[in-house]
N, C-alpha and C positions, 0 to 999 in steps of 0.2 A: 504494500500500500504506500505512497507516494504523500511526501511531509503534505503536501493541500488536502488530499484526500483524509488523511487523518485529523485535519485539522477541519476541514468541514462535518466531517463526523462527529467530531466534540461539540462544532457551534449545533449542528442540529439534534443533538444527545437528547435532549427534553432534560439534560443534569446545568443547572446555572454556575454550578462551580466549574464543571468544564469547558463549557463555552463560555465562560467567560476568561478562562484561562487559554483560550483559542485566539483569541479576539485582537492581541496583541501579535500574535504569529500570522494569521493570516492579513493583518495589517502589514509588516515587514516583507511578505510577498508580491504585495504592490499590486502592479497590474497582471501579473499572473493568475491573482483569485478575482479579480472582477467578472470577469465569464459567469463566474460558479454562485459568487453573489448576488449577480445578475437573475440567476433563474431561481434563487433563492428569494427574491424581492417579489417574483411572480410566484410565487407558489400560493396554494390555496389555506397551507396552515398558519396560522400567524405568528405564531412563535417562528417560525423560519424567516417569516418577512423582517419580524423585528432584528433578531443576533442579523439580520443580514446587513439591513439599516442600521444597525449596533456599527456591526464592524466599518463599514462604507465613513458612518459617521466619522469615525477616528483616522481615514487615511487621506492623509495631504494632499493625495493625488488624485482621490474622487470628485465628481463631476456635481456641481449644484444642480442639474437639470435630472439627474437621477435619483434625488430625495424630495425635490417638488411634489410630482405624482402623489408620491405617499404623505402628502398631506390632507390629502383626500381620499385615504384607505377607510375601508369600514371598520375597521377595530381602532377604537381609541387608543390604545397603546400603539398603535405602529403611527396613527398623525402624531404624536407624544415625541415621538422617536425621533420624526422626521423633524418636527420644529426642531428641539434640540439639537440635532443632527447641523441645522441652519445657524443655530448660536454660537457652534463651534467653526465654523465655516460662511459668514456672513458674506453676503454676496448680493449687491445690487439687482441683479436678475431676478431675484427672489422677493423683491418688495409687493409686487402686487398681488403673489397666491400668498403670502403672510397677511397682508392687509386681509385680503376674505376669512382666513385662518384665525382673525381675531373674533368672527361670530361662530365659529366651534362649538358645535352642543357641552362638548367637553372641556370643562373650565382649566385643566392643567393643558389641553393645548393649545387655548388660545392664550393664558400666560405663556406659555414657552413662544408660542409667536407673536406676540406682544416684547419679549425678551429679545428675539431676534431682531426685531427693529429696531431697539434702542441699539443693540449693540450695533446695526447698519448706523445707526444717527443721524447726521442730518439729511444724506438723500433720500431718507424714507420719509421727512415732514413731508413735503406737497401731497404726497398718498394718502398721509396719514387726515390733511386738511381738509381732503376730497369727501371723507364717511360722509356718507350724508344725515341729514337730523332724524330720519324715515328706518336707518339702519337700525337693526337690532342694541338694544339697551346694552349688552355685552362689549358688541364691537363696540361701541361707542366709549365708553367708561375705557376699556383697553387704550382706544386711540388716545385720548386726553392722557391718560398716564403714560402712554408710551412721548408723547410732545412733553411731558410733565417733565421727565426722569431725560431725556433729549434737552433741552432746554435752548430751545431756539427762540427766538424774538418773531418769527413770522407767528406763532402759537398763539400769542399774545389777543390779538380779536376772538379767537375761538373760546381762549380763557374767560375773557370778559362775556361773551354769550353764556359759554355754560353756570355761570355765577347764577342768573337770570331763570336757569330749569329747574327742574322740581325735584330732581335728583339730588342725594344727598352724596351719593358718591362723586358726579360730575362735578359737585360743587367744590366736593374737598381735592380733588384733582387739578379742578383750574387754580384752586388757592395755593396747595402745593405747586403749581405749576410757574404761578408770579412770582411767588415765594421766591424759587430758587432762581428764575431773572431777575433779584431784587426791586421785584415791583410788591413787597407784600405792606400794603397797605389798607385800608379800608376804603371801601368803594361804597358809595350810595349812592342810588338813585334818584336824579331829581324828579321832583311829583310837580 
């Protein structure tokens, strides 16, 4: 049996101690185990999708356009994966399936793509400005903390609006959000 062959053997064991102890081997193989991770990403079990987007995640050499897709995988663990997968590997191309990725039925994916785009920074505001007021409560509340925790100055008008909603999280987002522009002051409405 051949060191890949053993070593996708472990990633796909159903044992997490040794696929996870794979993970860093089939990484060092580089482009040799891509094929094999490749049809590990299509396969129908999820656990294989995931060690597969595990390992892809951690190699330098992997391609952002091959963790995308599986941001729109039906198992919550493998979009999990694949944000993550994006926060280690931030990549401009990847701004606008993160953007959709922050209305995620599943709240630890759309924090990890919410994560993702802080860590893109500033070429992710204009995307991040685009959410519309119609978008899910979710995406929305992500966007603001993601412009929040980014701290750009173009933010600033959206901050001021969401002061203004009924949310109490958008609220505390945009004031964290001034906040750390040093704009945090008290704003009132004139009547």
């Amino acid at each position: 049996m051949s060191v890949l062959d053993q070593l996708l053997a472990d990633l796909t064991s159903g044992d997490e101690t040794r696929a996870e102890n794979a993970v860093p081997g089939l990484v060092e193989l580089g482009e040799a185990a891509f094929p094999a991770l490749g049809d590990l990403l299509r396969s129908a079990d999820v656990d294989q999708r995931w060690w597969a987007l595990r390992t892809l995640a951690q190699s330098p050499q992997a391609r952002t356009e091959w963790l995308l897709p599986l941001l729109y995988d039906p198992a919550p663990e493998v979009r999990q994966a694949a944000a993550l997968g994006l926060c280690h590997q931030p990549d401009e191309t990847a701004i606008k399936p993160l953007v959709r990725a922050l209305s995620d039925e599943d709240t630890m994916a759309s924090d990890l793509a919410r994560n993702a785009l802080v860590i893109i920074g500033n070429p992710a505001v204009p995307s991040l400005l685009d959410i519309p007021k119609d978008a899910p409560h979710r995406a929305r509340i992500n966007a603001l903390r993601a412009l929040a925790e980014i701290g750009d100055y173009a933010a600033i008008p959206s901050f001021m609006a969401a002061l203004e909603e009924d949310s109490a999280l958008l609220q505390h987002w945009a004031e964290e959000g001034l906040e750390r522009l040093g704009l945090n002051m008290v704003y009132l409405k004139p009547e």
